[in-house]
N, C-alpha and C positions, 0 to 999 in steps of 0.2 A: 846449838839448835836442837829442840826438841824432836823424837819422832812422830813422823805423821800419822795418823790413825788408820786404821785399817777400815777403807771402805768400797760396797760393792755397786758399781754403777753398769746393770743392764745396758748393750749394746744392740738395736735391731740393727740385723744383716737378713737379708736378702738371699744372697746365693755365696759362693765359697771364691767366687770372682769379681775382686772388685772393679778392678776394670783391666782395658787394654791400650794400648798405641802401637799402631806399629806404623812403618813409615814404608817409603814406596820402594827404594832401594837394600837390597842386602846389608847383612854386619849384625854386630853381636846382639845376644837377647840377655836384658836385665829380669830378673825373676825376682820381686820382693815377696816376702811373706810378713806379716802382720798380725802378730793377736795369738802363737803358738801357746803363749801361758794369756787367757782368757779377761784378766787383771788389767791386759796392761793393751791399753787401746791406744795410744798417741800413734801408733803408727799407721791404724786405717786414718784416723784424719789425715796426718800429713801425706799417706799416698795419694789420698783422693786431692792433692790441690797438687800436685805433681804431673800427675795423671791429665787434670785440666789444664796446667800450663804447658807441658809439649804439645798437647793437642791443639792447644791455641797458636801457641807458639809458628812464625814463618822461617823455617829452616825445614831443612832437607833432613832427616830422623833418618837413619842408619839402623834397621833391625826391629826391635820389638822392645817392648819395657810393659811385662804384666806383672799386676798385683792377687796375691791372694788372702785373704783370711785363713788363719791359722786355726786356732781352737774355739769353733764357731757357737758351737754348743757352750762350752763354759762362758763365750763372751754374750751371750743373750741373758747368761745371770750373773753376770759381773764377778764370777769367779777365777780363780787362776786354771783350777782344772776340776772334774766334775770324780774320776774315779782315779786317777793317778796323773800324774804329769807326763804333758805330753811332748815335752824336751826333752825326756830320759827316753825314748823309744825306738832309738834309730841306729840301731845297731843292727849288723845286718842277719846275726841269729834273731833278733827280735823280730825285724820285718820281715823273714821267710818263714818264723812261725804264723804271724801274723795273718799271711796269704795265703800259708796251708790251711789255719782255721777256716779263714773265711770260703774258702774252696770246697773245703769239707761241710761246710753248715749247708752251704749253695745247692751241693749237691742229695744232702738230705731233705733239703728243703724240696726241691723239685719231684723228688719220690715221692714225696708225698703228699704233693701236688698244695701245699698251703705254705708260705713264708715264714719257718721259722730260723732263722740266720738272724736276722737285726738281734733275738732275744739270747743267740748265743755269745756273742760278742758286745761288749762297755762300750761308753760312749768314746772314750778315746779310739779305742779301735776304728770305730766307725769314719772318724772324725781325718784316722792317720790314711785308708784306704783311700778314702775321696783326695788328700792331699797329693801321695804317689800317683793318683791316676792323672790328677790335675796337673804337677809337675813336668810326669815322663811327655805328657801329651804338648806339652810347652816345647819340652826339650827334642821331641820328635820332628818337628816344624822348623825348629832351630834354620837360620842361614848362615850363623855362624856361632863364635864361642859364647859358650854357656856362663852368664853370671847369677850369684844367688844373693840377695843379703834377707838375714834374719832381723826384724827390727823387734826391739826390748825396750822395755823401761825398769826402773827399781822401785823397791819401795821404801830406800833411803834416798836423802835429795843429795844432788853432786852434780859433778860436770859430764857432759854426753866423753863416752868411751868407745872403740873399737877392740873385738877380739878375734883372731883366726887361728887357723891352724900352719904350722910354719912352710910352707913350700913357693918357692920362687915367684908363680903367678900370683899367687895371694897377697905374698908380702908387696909385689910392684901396686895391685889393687887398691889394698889399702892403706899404703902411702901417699895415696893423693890427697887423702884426708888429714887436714889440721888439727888432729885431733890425739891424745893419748892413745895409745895404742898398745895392748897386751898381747902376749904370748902366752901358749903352754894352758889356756885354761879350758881347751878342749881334750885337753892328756889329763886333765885331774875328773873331767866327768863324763861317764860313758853313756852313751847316747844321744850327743845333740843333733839336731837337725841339719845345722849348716856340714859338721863331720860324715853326715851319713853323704850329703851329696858333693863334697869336695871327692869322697871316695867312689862319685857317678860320672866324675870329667868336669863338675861346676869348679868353678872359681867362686869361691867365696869369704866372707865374714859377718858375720854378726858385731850389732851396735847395742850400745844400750843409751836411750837418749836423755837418761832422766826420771825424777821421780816420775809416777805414775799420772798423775792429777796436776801435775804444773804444768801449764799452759807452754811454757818454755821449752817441755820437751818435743810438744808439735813440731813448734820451730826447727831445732833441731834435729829432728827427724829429715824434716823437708832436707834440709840444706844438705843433709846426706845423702840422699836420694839425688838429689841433685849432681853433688859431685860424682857416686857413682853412677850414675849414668855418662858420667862426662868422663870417668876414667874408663869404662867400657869398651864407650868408643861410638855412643848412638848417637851426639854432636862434640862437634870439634870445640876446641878450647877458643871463646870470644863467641860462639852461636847462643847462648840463652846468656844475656845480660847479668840474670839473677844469681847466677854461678858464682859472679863475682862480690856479691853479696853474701853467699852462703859459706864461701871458704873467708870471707872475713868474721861475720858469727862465729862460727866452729873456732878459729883459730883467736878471738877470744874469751871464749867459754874455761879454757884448763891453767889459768894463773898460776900458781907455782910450782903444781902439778911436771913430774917429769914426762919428757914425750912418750918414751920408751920402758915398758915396762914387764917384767915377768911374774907368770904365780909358781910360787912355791911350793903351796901346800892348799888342803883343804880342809877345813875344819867340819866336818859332815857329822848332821844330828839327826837323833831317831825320836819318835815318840817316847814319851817316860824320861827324858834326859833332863826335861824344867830347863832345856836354855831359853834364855834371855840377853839378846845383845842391849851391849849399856848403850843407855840413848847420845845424841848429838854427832854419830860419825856419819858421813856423807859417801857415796856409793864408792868415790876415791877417797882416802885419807893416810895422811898421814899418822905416825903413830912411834913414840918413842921407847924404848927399855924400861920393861916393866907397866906399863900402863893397862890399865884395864880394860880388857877389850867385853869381855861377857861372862857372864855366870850359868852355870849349869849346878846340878845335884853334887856335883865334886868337887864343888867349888871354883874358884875364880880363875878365871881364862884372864892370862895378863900374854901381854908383847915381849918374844924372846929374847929378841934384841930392834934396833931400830927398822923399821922396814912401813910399809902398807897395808889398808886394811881394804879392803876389795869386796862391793855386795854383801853388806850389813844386814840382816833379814832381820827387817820388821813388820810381816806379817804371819800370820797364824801357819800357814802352806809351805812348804818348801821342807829339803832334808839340808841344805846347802847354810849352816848360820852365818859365815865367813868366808873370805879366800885370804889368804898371808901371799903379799907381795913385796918385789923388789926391783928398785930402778935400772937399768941396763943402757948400753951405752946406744945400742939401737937393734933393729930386729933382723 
């Protein structure tokens, strides 16, 4: 299969909430986030029919389930990101720099009595401030435990994935899903979003549901959505019918695919490098001794021995060309 071409399709949004539910009784809050790399939109659609179906939905809803838009600004121009990505940010020397800046500009600003803070600070900045406010104000409310998922897409086509960082809640979380399931690939890259809030009390993981522009990956978006709500704990297992539809999609989405899986390594590119991943590998792949994985200026990036090739970058954006994985017996 050939790769997909790189294109930018403008999203209008509204405000940085897409919506809310919450139900009459106590119990956990689901927090999605959608659209953090600007690129990749299937996950406001599939929140927004999520959203509408518990709301419709006659069951008793336990807690809250809000959705937000991610990187608002880049998704109004169909970008991934507008001044730097805004998945590497969330480390926590980054975000206390971040609010010391903006603390400092605030207060120059006021001195002298006219706004100029917005012009010291990029769009990401702007963009990461409004998210933290959004969040902790979610988590502040909270009646009970805090959940997070990050929703993604790729811009190689493949089967929807799950990724977390390893600790007991997480792993029970996201083993309710049918789905391929990685390890370790929040140790290979410093700053993601779901890492910075697993280390705020969230429970969390990040999905990736899919190419970018297949229709397909809405779907599978939703169906995750779904189930994490339902491993949460906001309805019980047999309360949304649809559930049972969504964990049978998911569970056949990953064909030969091993359930369990680790990254090894990261293959990370800079500008001036001329990579190029070789076309036809899909966001999981397999990949045997010796095979050609990409080329760069040094020539040819081949498979050290048998293992997986993880988020094949076929777009212009990103520092990330690869990740090298390896099957495992579970997480």
């Amino acid at each position: 299969m050939s790769s997909p071409p790189s294109v930018r399709v403008p999203l209008a949004l509204e405000a940085r909430e897409i919506g809310c539910v919450a139900g009459r009784l106590p119990g956990p809050t689901l927090i999605a986030i959608a659209g953090i790399h600007g690129n990749e939109q299937a996950g406001i659609k599939s929140a927004r029919r999520v959203l509408k179906r518990l709301a419709c939905a006659d069951i008793d809803l336990r807690g809250e389930f809000v959705v937000f838009a991610g990187n608002v600004s880049a998704m109004r121009e169909g970008r991934r990101y507008l001044a730097r990505d805004l998945n590497r940010a969330w480390t926590d020397a980054k975000v206390a720099d971040l609010e010391a800046r903006a603390a400092r500009f605030e207060g120059v600003s006021a001195s002298l009595g006219r706004d100029q803070s917005v012009h010291a600070l990029d769009a990401e900045d702007r963009e990461q401030l409004e998210i933290l406010a959004a969040v902790r104000a979610v988590m502040a409310r909270a009646r009970g435990s805090v959940y997070l998922v990050d929703l993604h897409t790729t811009s190689a086509y493949g089967v929807p994935f799950a990724l977390f960082g390893d600790t007991a809640p997480q792993r029970a979380f996201v083993s309710a899903l049918p789905l391929p399931i990685i390890k370790g690939l929040e140790e290979q890259v410093e700053g993601v979003l779901s890492a910075y809030w697993t280390r705020r009390g969230c429970v969390t993981f990040a999905v990736e549901g899919g190419q970018h522009h297949d229709q397909g990956s809405v779907d599978n978006l939703e169906a995750v959505l779904l189930l994490a709500a339902q491993s949460a704990g906001l309805f019980a297992v047999g309360d949304v019918e649809d559930a049972v539809a969504a964990h049978a999609l998911l569970e056949g989405r990953r064909g030969s695919l091993p359930r369990f899986m680790e990254v090894v390594r990261r293959h990370a590119i800079a500008p001036g490098d001329g990579f190029t991943m070789e076309p036809g590998f899909r966001n999981l792949d397999h990949a045997h001794t010796g095979r050609l994985l990409a080329r760069d200026r040094t020539g040819d990036i081949r498979a050290p021995h048998d293992g997986l090739v993880m988020l094949p970058l076929y777009q212009p954006e990103g520092d990330d060309g690869f990740f090298w994985g390896r099957a495992v017996a579970s997480v």
